[in-house]
KEVEXZA-25228 format. One record per residue (C-alpha): residue in three letters; x, y, z. Coordinates in steps of 0.25 Angstrom, whole numbers, padded with zeros to 4 digits, always signed. Layout:
<rs>
ALAXYZ ...
</rs>
This chain:
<rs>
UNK-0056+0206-0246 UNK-0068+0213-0249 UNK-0076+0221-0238 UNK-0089+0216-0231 UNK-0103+0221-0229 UNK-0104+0225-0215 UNK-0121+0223-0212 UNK-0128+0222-0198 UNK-0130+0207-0201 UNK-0116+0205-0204 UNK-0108+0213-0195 UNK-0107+0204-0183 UNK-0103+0192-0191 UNK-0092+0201-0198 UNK-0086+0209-0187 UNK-0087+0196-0177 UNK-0082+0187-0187 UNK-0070+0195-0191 UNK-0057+0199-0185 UNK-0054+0211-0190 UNK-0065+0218-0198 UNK-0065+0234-0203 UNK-0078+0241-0206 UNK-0081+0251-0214 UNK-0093+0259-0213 UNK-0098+0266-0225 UNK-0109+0272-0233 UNK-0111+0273-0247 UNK-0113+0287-0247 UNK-0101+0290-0240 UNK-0088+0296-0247 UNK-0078+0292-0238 UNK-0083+0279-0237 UNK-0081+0276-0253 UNK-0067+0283-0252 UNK-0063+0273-0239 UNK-0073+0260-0246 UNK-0062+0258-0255 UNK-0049+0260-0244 UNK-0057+0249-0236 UNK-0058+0239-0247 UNK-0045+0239-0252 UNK-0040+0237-0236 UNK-0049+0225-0236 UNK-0042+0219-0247 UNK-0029+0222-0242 UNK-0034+0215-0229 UNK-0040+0204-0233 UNK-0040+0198-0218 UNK-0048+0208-0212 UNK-0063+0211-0214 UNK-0067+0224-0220 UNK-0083+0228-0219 UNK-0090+0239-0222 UNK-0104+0243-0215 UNK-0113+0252-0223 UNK-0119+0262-0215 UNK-0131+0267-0223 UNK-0135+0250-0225 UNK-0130+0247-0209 UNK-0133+0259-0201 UNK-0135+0249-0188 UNK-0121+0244-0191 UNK-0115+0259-0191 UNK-0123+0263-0178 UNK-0119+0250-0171 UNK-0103+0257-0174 UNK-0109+0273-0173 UNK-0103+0275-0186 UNK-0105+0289-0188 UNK-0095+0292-0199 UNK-0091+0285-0211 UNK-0084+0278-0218 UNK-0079+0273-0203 UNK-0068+0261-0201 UNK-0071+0253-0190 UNK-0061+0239-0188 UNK-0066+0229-0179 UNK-0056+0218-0173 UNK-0060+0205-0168 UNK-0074+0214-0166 UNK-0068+0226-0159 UNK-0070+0240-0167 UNK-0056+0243-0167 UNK-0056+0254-0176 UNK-0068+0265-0181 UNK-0065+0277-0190 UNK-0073+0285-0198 UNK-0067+0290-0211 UNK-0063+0284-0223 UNK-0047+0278-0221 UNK-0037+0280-0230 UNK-0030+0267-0234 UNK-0016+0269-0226 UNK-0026+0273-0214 UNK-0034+0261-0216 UNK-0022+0252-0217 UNK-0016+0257-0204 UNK-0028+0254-0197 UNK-0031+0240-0201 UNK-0015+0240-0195 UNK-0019+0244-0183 UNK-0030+0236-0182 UNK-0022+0224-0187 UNK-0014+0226-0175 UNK-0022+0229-0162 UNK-0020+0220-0151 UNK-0034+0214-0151 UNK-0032+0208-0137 UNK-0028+0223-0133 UNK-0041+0228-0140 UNK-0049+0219-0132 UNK-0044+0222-0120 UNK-0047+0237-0121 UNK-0060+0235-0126 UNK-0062+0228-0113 UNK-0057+0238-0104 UNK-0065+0247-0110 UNK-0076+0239-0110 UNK-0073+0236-0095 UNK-0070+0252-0091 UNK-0085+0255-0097 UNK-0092+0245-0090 UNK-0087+0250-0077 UNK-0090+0264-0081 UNK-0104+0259-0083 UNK-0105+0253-0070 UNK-0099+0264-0062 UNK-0109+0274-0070 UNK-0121+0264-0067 UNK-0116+0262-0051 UNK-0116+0277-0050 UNK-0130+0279-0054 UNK-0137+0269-0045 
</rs>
């Protein structure tokens, strides 16, 4: 499977609509990112079940913002629309592999749950911070 072309427009429909989706965030300009570009499409044909995109920065600026993308090339792996993943630096292949592994095999449910928690932990946070104030 060949990679798709991550834009504002189609982003949501992508990500949301997908499973598992990784993302890779590029510039033309960018050495690193023409040495990974070739790592990354040979991975998305080897898995041909997961979704591989690529956002480019200097086109989609809004798109690298929304993620403070800061670095590139940067990985980011998105499941069931949680950002599992997000490294800067272009992957080897074996290093890439091992990722998508342990990305493949993340207790979603687990994940969820976390995010959550978190979610829950700052929430109270904010309250308590707003509390104090009045």
């Amino acid at each position: 499977m060949s990679t798709v072309e991550l834009t504002k427009e189609n982003f949501d429909e992508i990500v949301s609509g997908n499973d598992f989706v990784l993302i890779d965030f590029w510039a033309e300009w960018c050495g690193p990112c023409k040495q990974f570009g070739p790592v990354f499409e040979r991975s998305s044909e080897t898995h041909g079940d997961l979704v591989f995109a690529k956002v480019n920065t200097e086109k989609e600026p809004e798109l690298a913002a929304a993620f403070d993308i800061s670095s590139i090339p940067t990985l980011m792996i998105v499941r069931q629309n949680i950002a599992v993943f997000a490294q800067p630096g272009a992957l080897p292949e074996a290093a890439l592999e091992d990722v998508i592994g342990q990305a493949r095999a993340l207790d979603m449910d687990e994940v969820r749950a976390s995010v959550a928690d978190a979610q829950a932990q700052q929430d109270q946070q904010g309250q308590a911070g707003t509390g104090e104030q009045a």
